[in-house]
C-alpha positions in Angstrom: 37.4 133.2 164.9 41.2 133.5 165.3 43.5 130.9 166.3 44.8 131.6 169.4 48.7 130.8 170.1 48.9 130.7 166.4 52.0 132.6 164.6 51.1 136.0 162.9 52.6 136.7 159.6 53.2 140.2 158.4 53.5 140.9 154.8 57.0 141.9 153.8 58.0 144.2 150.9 60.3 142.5 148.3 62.5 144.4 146.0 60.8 144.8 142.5 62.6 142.2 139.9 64.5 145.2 138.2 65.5 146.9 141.5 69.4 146.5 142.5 71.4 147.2 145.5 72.8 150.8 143.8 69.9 152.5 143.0 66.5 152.6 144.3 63.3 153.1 143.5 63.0 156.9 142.1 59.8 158.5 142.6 58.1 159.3 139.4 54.8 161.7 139.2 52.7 161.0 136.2 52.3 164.0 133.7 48.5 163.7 133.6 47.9 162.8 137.5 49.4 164.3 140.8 49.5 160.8 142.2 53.5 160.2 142.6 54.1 156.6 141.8 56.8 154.6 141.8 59.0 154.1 138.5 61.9 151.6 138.1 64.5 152.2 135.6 65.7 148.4 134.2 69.1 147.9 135.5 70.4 147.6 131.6 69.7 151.4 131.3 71.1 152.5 134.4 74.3 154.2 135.0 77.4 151.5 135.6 79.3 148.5 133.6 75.7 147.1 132.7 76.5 146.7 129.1 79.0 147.9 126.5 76.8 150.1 123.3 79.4 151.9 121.1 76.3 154.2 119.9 78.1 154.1 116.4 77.5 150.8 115.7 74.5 148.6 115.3 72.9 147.0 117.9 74.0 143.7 117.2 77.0 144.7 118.7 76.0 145.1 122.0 77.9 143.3 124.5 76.4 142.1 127.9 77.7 141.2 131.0 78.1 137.3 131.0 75.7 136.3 132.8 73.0 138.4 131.2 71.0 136.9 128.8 70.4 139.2 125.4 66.3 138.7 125.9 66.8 141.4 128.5 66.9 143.6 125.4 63.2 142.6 125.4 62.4 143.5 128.7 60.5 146.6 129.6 62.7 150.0 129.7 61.1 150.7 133.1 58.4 149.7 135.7 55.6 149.8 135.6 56.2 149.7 131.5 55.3 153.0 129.4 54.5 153.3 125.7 56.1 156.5 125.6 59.5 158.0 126.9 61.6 161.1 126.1 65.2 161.2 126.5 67.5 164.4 126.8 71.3 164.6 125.9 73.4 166.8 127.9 76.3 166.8 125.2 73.3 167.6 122.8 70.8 169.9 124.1 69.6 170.5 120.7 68.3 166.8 120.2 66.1 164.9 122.4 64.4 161.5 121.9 61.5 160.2 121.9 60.8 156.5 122.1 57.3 155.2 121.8 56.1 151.5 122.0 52.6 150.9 122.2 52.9 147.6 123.5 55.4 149.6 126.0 59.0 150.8 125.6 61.4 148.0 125.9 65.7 148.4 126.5 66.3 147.4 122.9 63.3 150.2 122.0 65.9 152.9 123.6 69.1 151.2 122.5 67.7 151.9 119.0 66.5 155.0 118.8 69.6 156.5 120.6 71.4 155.1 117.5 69.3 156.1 115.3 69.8 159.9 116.4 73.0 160.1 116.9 73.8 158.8 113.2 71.5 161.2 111.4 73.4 163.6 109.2 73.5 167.0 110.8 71.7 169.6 108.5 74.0 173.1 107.7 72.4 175.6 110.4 72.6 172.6 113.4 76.4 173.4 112.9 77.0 176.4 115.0 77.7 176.6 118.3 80.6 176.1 120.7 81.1 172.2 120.0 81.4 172.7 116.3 85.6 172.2 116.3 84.9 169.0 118.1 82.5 167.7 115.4 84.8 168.9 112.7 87.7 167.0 114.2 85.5 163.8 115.5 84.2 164.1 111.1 87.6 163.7 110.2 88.7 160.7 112.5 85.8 158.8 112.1 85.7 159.3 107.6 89.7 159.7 107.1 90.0 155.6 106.3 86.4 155.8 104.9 85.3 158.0 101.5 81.8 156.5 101.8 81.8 158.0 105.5 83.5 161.1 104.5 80.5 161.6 101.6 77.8 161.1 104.1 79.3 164.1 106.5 79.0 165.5 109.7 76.9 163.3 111.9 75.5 164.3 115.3 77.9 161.4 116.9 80.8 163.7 116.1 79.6 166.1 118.4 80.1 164.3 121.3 83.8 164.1 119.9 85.2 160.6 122.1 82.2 160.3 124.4 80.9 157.1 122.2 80.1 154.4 124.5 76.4 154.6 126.1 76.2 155.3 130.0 73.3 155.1 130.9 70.0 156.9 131.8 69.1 159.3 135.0 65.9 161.0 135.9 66.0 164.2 134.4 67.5 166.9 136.5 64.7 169.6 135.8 62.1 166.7 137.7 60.0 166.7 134.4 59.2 163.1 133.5 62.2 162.4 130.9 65.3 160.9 131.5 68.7 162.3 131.0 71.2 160.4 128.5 74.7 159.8 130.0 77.8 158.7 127.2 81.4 157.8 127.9 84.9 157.4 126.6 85.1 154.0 127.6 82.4 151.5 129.6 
């Protein structure tokens, strides 16, 4: 039997730990369901002065903002967590990557694995195309003080020429269920 004269409490919907005031929640429909859920990109990945990932440098190099403590590297890549997540590079269309975690994909999971493909050596018929000068030029800046960089060659970092610094991840613009790559001169 209810209480009478007694206050009634609604629930109230709090913002998801990851959630900040410039970007909401993006809705997200699973690839083997039609049910659209809810997925939450961490703020560490998102667009803005998050953190500062010169992608041609290890990952110890990572700088955070000062009050962010580096276990957030640990922390899922999105929510609800996923094992599996493919990324797509607008300045690279002919790379993508894909990051799997079966104990689910966490920031440092990504961090790493954009390094690791934009270091890889790029094979003689991945050089053609219309960004090909810029990798040639990028080649030569990056090896001229360097002979043990010059031996190694063209990397796929040179094609995105200054654009070094990591900027973040999007939604993908075709709405498939990958996210979109973002780099930058500077953070």
């Amino acid at each position: 039997m209810p209480i009478t004269n007694a206050p009634h409490l609604h629930t109230v919907s709090l913002p998801h730990p990851y959630a900040t005031t410039h970007q909401s929640p993006l809705p997200y429909q699973h690839s083997s369901t039609s049910h659209p859920s809810l997925m939450v990109l961490h703020p560490l990945l998102s667009r803005g002065p998050n953190l500062m990932f010169n992608v041609t440098r290890d990952l110890a190099h990572v700088q955070l903002r000062p009050d962010c403590s580096p276990n957030r590297l640990q922390e899922s890549a999105v929510h609800p967590p996923v094992s599996h997540m493919i990324i797509s590079i607008f300045e690279l269309p002919a790379w993508s990557i894909e990051v799997v975690n079966p104990r689910g994909v966490t920031v440092s999971d990504v961090l790493l694995k954009v390094r690791e493909l934009v270091n890889r050596n790029v094979a003689s018929h991945e050089m053609h195309g219309p960004s090909h000068a810029v990798a040639i030029d990028s080649f030569r800046a990056r090896s001229r003080a360097d002979p043990r960089e010059r031996a190694q060659g063209v990397k796929r970092v040179d094609f995105l020429g200054p654009k070094v610094f990591f900027a973040g991840l999007t939604r993908a613009r075709d709405g498939s269920d990958s996210w979109d790559l973002h780099f930058s001169h500077r953070v």
